[in-house]
N, CA, C and O atoms as CSV, one atom per row, in Angstrom:
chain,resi,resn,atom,element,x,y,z
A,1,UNK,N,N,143.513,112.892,-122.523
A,1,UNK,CA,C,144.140,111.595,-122.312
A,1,UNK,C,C,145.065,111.632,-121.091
A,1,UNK,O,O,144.864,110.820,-120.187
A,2,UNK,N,N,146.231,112.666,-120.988
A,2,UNK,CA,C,146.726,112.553,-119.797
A,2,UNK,C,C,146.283,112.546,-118.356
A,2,UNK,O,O,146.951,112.200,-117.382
A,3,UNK,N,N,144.707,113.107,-118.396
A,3,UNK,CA,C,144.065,113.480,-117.630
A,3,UNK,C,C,143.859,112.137,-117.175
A,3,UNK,O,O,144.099,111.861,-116.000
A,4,UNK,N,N,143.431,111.253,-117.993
A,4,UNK,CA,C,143.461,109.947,-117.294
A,4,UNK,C,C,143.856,109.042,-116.339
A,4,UNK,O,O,143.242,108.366,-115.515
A,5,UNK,N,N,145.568,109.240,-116.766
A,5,UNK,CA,C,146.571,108.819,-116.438
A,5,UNK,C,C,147.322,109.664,-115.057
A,5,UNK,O,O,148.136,109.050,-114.368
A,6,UNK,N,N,147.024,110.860,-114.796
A,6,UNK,CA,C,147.439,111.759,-113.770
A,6,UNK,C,C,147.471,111.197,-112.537
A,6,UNK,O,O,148.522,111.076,-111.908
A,7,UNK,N,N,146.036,110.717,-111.990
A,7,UNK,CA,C,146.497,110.126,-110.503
A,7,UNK,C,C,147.211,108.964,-110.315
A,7,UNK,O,O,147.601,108.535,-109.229
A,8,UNK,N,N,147.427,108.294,-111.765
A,8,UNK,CA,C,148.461,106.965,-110.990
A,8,UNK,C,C,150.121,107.797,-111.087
A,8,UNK,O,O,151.100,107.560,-110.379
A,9,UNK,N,N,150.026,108.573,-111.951
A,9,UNK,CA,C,151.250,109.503,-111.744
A,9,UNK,C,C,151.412,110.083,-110.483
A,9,UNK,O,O,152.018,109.483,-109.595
A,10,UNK,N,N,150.847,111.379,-110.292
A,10,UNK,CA,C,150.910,111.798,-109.060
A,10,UNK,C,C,150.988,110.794,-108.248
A,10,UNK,O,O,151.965,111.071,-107.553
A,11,UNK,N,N,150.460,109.534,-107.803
A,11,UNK,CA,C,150.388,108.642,-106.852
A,11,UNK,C,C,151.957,108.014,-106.881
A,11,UNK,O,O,152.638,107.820,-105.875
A,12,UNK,N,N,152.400,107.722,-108.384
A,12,UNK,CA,C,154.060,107.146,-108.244
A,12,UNK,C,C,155.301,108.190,-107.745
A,12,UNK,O,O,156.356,107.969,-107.150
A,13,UNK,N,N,154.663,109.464,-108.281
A,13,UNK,CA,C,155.292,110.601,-107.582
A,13,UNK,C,C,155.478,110.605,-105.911
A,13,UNK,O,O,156.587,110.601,-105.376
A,14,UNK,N,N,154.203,110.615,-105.176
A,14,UNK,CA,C,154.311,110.821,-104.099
A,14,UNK,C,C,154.771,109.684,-103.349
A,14,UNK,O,O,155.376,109.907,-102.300
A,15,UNK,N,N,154.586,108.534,-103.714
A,15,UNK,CA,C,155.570,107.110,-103.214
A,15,UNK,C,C,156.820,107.256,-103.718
A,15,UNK,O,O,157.593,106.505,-103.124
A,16,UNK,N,N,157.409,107.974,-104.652
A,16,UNK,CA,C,158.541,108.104,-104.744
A,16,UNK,C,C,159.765,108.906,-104.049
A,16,UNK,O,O,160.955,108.627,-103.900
A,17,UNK,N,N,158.692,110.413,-103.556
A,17,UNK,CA,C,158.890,111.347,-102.896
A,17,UNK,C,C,159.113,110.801,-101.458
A,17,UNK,O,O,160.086,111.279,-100.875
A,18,UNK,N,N,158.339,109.838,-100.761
A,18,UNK,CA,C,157.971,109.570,-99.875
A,18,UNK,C,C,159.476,108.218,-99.374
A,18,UNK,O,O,160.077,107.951,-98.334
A,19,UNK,N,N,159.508,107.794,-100.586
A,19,UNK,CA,C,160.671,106.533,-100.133
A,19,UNK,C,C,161.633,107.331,-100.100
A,19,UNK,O,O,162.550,106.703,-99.570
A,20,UNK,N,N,162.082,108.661,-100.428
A,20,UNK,CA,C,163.258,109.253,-101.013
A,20,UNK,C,C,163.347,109.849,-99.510
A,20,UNK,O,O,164.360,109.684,-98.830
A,21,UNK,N,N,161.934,110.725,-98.927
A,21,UNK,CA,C,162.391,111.243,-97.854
A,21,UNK,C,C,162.838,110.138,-96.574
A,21,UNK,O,O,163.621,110.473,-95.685
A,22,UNK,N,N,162.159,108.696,-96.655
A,22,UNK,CA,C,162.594,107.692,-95.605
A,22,UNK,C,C,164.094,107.800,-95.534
A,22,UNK,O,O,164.765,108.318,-94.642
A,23,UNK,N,N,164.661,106.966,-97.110
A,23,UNK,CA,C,165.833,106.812,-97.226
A,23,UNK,C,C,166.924,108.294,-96.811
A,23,UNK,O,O,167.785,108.041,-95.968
A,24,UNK,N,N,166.909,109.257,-97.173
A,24,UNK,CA,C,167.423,110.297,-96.954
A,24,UNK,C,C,167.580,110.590,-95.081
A,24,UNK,O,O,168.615,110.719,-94.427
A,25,UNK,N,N,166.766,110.608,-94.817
A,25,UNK,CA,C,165.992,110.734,-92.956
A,25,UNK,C,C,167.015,109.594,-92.395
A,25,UNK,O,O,167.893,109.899,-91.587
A,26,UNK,N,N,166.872,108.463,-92.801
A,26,UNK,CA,C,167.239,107.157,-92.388
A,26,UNK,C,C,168.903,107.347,-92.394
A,26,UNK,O,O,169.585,106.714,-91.588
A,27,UNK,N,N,169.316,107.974,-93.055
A,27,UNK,CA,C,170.992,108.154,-94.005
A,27,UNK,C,C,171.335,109.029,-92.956
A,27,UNK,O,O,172.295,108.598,-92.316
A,28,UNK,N,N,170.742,110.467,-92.416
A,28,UNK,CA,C,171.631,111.433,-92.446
A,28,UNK,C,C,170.822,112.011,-90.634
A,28,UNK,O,O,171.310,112.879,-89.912
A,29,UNK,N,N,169.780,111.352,-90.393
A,29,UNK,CA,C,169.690,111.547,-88.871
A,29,UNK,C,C,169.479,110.138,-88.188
A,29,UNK,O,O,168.812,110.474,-87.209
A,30,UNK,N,N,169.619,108.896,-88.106
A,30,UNK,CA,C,170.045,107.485,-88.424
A,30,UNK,C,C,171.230,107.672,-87.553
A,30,UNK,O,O,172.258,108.221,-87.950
A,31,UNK,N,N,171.062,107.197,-86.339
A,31,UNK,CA,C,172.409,106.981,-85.603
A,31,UNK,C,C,172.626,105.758,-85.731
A,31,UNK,O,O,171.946,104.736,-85.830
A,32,UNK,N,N,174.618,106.263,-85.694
A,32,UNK,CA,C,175.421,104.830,-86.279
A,32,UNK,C,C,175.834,103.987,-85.100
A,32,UNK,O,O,176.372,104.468,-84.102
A,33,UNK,N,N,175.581,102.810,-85.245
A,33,UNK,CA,C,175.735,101.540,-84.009
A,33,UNK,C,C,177.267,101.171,-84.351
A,33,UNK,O,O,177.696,100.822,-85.450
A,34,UNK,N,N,177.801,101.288,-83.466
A,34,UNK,CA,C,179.330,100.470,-83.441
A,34,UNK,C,C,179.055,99.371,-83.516
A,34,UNK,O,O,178.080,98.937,-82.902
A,35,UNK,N,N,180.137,98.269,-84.602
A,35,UNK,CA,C,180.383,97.015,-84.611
A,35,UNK,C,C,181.152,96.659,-83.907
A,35,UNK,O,O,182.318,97.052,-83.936
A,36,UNK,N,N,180.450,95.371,-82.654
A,36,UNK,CA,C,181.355,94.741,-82.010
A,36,UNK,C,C,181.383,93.440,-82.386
A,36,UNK,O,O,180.499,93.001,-83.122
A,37,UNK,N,N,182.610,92.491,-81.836
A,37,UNK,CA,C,182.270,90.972,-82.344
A,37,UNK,C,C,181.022,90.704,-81.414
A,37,UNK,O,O,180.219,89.873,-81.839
A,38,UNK,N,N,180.792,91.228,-80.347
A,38,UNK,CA,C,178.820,90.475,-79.574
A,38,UNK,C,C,178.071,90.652,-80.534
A,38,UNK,O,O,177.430,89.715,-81.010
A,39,UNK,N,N,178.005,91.808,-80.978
A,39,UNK,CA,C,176.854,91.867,-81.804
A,39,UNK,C,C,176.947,91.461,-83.752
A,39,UNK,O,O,176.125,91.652,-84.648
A,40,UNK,N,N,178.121,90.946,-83.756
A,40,UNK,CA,C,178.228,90.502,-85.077
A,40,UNK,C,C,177.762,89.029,-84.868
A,40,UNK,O,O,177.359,88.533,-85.920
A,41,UNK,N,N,177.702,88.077,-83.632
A,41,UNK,CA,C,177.224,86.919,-83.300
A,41,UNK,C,C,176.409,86.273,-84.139
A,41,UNK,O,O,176.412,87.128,-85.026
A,42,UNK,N,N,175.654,85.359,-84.585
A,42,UNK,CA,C,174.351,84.872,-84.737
A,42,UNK,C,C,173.270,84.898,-83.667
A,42,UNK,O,O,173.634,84.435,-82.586
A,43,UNK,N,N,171.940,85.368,-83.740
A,43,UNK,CA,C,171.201,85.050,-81.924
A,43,UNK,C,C,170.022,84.940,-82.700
A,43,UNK,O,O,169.567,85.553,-83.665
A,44,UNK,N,N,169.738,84.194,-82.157
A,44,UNK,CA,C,167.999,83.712,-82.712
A,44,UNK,C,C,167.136,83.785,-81.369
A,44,UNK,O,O,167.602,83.147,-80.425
A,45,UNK,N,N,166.110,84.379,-81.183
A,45,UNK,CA,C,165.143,84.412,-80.201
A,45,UNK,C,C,165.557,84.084,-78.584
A,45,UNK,O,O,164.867,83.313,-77.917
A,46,UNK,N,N,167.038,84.911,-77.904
A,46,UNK,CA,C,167.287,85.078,-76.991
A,46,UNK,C,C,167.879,84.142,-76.837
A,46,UNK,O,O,168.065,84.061,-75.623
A,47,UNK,N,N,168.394,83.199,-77.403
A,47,UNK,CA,C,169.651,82.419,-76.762
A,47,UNK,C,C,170.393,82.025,-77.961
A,47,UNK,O,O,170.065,82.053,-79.148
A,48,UNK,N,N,171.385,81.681,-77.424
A,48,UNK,CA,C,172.583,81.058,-78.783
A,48,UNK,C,C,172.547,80.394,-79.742
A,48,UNK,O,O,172.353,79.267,-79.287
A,49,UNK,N,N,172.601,80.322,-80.737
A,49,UNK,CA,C,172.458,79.714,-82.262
A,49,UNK,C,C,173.049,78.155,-81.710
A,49,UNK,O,O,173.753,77.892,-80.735
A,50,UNK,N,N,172.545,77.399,-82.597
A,50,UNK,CA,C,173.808,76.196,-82.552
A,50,UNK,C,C,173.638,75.539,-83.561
A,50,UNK,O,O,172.674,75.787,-84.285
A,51,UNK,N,N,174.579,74.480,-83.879
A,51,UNK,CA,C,174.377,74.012,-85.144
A,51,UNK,C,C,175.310,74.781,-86.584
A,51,UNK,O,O,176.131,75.696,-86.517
A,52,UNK,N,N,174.885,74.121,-87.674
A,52,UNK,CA,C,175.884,75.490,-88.661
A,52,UNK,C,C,174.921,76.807,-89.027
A,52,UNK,O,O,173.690,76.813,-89.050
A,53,UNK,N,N,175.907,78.019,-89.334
A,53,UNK,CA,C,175.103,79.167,-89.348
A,53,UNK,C,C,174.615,79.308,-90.970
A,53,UNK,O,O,173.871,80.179,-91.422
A,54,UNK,N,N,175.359,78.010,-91.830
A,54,UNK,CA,C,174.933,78.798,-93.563
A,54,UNK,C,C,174.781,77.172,-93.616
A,54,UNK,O,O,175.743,76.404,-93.627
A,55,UNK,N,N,173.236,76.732,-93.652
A,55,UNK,CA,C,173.224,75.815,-94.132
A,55,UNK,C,C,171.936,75.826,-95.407
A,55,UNK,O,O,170.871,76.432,-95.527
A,56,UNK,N,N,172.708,74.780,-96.267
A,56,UNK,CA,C,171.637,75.285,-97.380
A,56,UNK,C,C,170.118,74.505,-96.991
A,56,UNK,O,O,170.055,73.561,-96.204
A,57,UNK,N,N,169.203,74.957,-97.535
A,57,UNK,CA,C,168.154,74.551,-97.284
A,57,UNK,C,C,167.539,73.662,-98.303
A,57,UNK,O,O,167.667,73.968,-99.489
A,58,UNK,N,N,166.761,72.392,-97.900
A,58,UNK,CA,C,166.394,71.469,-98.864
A,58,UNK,C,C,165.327,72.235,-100.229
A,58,UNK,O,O,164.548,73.154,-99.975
A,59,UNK,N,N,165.450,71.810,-101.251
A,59,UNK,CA,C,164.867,71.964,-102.537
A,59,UNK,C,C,163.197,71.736,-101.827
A,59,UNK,O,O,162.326,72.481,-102.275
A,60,UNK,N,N,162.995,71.217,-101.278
A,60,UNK,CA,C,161.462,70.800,-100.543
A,60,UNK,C,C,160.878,71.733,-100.070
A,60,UNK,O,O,159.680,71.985,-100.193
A,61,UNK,N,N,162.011,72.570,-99.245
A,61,UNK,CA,C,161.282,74.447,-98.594
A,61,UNK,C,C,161.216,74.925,-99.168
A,61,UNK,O,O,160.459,75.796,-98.741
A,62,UNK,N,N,161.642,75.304,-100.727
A,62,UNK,CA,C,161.038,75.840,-101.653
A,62,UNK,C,C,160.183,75.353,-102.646
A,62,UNK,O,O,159.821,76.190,-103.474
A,63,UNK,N,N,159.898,74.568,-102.733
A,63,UNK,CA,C,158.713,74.037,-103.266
A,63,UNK,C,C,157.593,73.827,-102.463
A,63,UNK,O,O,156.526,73.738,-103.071
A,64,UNK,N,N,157.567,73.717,-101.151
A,64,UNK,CA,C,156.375,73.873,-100.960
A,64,UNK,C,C,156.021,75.880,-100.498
A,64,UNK,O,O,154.896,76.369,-100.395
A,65,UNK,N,N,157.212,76.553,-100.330
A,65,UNK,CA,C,156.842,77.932,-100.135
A,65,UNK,C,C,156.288,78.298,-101.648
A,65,UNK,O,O,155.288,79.004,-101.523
A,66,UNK,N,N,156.656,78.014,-103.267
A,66,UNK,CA,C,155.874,77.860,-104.168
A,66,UNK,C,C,154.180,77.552,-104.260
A,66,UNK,O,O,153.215,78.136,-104.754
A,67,UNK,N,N,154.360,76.544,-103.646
A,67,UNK,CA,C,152.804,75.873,-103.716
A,67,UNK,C,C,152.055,76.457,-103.118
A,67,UNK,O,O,150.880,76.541,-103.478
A,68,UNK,N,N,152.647,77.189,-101.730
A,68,UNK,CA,C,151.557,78.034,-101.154
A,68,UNK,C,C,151.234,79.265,-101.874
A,68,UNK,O,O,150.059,79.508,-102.147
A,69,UNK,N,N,152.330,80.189,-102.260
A,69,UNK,CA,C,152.248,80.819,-103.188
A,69,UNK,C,C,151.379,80.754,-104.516
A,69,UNK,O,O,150.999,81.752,-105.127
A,70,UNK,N,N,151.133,79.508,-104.858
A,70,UNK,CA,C,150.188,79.161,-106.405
A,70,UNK,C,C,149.204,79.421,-105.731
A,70,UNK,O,O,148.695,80.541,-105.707
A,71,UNK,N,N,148.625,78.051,-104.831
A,71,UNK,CA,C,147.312,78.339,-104.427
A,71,UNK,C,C,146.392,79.485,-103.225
A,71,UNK,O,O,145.230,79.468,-102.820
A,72,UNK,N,N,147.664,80.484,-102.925
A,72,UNK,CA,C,147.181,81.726,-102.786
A,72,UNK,C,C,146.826,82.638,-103.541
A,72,UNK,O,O,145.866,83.380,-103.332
A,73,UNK,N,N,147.608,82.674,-104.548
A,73,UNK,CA,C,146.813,83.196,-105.719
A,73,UNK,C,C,145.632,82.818,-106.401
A,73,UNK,O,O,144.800,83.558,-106.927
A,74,UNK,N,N,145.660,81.199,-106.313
A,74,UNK,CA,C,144.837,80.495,-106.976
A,74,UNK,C,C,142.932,81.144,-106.413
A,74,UNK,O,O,141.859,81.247,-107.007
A,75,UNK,N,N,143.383,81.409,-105.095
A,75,UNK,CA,C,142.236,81.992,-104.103
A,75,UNK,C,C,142.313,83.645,-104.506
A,75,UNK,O,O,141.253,84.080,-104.053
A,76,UNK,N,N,142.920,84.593,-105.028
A,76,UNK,CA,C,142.672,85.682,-105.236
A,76,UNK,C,C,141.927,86.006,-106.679
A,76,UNK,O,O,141.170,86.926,-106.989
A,77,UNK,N,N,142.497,84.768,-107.517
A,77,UNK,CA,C,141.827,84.798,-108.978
A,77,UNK,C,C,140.489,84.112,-108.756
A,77,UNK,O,O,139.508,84.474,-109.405
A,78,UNK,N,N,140.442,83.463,-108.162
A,78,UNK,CA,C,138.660,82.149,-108.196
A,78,UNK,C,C,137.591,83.488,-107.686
A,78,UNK,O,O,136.559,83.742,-108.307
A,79,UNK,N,N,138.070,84.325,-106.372
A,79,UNK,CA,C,136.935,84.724,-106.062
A,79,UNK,C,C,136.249,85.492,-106.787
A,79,UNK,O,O,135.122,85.227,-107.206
A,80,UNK,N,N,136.907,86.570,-107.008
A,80,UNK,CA,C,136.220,87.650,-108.180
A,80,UNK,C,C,135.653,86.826,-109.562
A,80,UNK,O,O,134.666,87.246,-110.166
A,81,UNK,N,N,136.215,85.897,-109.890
A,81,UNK,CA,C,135.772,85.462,-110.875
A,81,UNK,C,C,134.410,84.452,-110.858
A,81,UNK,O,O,133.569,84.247,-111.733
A,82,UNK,N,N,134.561,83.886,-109.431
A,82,UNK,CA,C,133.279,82.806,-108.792
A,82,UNK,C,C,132.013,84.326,-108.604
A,82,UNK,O,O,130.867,84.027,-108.939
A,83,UNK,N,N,132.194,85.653,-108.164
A,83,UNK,CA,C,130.895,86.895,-107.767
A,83,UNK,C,C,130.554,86.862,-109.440
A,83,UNK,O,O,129.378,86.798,-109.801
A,84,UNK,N,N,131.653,86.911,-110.425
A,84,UNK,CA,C,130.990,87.526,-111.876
A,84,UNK,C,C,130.896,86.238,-112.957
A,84,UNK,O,O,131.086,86.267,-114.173
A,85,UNK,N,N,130.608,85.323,-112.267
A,85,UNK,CA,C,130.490,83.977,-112.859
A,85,UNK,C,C,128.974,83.800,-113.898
A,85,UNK,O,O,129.104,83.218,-114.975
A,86,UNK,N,N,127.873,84.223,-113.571
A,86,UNK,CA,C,127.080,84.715,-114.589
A,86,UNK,C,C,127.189,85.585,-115.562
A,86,UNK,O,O,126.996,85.157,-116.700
A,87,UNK,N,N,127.476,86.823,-115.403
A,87,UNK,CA,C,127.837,87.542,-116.794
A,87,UNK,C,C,129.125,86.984,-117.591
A,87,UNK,O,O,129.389,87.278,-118.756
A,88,UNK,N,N,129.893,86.115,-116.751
A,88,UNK,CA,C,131.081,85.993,-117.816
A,88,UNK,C,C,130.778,84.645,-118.887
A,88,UNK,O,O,131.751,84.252,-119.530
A,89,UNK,N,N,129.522,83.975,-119.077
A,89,UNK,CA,C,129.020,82.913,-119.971
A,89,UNK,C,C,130.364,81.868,-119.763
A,89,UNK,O,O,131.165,81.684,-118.847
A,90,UNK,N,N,130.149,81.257,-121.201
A,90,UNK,CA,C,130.814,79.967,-121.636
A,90,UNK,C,C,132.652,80.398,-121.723
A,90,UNK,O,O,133.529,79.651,-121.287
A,91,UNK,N,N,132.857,81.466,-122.244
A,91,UNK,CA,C,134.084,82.106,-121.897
A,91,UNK,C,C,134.998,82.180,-121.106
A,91,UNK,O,O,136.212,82.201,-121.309
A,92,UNK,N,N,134.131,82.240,-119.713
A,92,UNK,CA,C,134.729,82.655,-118.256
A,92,UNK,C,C,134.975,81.569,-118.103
A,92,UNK,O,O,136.114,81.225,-117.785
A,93,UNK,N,N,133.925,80.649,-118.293
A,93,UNK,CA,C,133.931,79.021,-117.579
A,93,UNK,C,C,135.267,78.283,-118.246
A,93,UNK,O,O,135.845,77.278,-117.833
A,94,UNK,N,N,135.574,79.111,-119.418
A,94,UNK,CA,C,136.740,78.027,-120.242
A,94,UNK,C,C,137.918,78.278,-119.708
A,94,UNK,O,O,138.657,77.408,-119.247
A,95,UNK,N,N,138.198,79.668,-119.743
A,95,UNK,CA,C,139.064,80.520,-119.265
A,95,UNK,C,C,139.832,80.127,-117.905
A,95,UNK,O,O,141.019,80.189,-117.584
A,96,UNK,N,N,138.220,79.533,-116.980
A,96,UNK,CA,C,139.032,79.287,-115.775
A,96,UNK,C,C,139.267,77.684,-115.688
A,96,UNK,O,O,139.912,77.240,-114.737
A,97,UNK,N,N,138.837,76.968,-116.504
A,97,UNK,CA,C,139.337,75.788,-116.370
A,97,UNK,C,C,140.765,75.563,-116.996
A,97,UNK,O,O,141.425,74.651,-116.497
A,98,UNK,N,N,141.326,76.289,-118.032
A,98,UNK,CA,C,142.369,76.647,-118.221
A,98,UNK,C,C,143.429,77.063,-117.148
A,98,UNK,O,O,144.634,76.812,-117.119
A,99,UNK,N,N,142.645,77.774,-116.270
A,99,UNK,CA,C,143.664,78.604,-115.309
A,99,UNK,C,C,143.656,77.354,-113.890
A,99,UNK,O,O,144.528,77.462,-113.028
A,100,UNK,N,N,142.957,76.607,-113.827
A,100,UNK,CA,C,142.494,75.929,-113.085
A,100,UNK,C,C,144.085,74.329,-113.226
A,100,UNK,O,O,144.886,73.810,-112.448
A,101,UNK,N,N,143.689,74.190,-114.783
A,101,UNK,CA,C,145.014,73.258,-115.794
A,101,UNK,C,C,145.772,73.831,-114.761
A,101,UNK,O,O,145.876,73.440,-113.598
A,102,UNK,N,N,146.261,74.741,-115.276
A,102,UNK,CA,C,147.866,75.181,-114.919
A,102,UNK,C,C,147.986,75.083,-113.505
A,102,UNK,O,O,148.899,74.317,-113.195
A,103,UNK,N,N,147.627,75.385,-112.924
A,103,UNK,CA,C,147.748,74.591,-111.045
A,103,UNK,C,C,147.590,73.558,-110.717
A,103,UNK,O,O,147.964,73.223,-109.594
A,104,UNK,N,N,147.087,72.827,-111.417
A,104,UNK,CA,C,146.945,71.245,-111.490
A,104,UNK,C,C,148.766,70.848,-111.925
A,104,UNK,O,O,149.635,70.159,-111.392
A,105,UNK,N,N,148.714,71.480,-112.831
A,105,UNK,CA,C,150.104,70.925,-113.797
A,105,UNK,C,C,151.307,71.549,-112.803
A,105,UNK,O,O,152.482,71.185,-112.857
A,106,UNK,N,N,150.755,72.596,-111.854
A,106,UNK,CA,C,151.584,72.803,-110.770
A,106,UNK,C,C,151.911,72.067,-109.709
A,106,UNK,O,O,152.998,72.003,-109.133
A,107,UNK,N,N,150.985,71.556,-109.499
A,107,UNK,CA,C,150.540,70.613,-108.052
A,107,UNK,C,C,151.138,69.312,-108.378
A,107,UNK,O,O,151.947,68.894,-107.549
A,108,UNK,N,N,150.953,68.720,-109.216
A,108,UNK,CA,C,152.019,67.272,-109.742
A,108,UNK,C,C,152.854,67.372,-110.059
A,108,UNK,O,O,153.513,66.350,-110.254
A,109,UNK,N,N,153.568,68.988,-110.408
A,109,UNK,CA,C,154.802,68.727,-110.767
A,109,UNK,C,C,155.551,68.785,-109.214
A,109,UNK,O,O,156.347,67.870,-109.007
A,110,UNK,N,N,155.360,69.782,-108.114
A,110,UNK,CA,C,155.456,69.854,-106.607
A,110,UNK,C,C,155.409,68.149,-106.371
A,110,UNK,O,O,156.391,67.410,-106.300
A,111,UNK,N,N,154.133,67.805,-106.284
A,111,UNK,CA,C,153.808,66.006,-105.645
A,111,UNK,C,C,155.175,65.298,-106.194
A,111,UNK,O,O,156.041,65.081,-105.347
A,112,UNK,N,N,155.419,64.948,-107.453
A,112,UNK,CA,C,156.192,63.999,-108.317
A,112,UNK,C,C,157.928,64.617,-107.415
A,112,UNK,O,O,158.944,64.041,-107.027
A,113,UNK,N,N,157.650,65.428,-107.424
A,113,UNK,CA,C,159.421,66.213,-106.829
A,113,UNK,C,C,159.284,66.135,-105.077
A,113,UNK,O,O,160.203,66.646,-104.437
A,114,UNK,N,N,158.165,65.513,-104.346
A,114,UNK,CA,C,158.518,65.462,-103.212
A,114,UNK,C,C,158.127,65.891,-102.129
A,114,UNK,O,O,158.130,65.384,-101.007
A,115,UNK,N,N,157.436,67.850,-102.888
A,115,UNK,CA,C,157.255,68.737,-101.858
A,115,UNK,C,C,156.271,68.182,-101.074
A,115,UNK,O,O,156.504,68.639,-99.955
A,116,UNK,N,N,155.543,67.641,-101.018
A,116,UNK,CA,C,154.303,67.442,-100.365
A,116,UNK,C,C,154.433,66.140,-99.112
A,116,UNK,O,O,153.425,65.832,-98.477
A,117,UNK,N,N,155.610,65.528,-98.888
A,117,UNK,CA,C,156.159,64.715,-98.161
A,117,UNK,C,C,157.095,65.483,-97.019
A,117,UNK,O,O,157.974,66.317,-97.233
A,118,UNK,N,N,156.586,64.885,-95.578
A,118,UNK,CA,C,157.232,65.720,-94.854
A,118,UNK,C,C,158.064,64.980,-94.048
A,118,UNK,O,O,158.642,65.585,-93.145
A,119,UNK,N,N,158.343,63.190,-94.248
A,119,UNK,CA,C,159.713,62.805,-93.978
A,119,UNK,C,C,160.885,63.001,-94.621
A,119,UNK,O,O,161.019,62.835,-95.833
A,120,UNK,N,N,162.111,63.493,-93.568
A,120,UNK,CA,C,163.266,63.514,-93.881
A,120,UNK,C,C,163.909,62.411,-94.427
A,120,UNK,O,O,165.099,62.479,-94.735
């Protein structure tokens, strides 16, 4: 039985080993940058910020960064399931209209709240 289970071990091992030596490397040969007020600035893509630097962002940028999020997934679950769509019978077909619901029930709840409108 453990035998089973060994290479996802060893594998969490060696990603563990591996973040430990970044972080460590990063810590202790990692040269330290002096803080000045220039470089404590705001700078966005070579010239000066303007405007305020902490502004909150509308409920709308996150709902639609959501939505892309659903229906990117929505595209990682359909395909594999659209190649094995014959062997999976009446089952599969229910299964995904179910899964199909719930992004629907996603998508109107996004529409009804706005996200999908791109006047200010």
């Amino acid at each position: 039985m453990i035998a089973t289970y060994a290479p996802m071990f060893l594998m969490l091992a060696v990603a563990a080993l591996v973040a430990g030596a970044f972080f460590v490397g990063a810590t202790f040969l990692g040269g330290k940058l002096k803080v000045t007020p220039e470089k404590m600035k705001p700078f966005e893509c070579g010239s000066e910020s303007s405007g305020g630097n902490h502004l909150k962002l509308s409920v709308k940028f996150y709902l639609t960064a959501i939505l892309f999020v659903v229906f990117d997934i929505e595209a990682v679950f359909i395909y594999p399931w659209a190649v094995q769509f014959k062997s999976l019978g009446w089952t599969g077909l229910l299964s995904m209209f179910g899964f199909i619901a719930v992004l629907v029930v996603g998508l109107v709840y996004c529409w009804k709240k706005g996200a999908l409108e791109w006047e200010s």
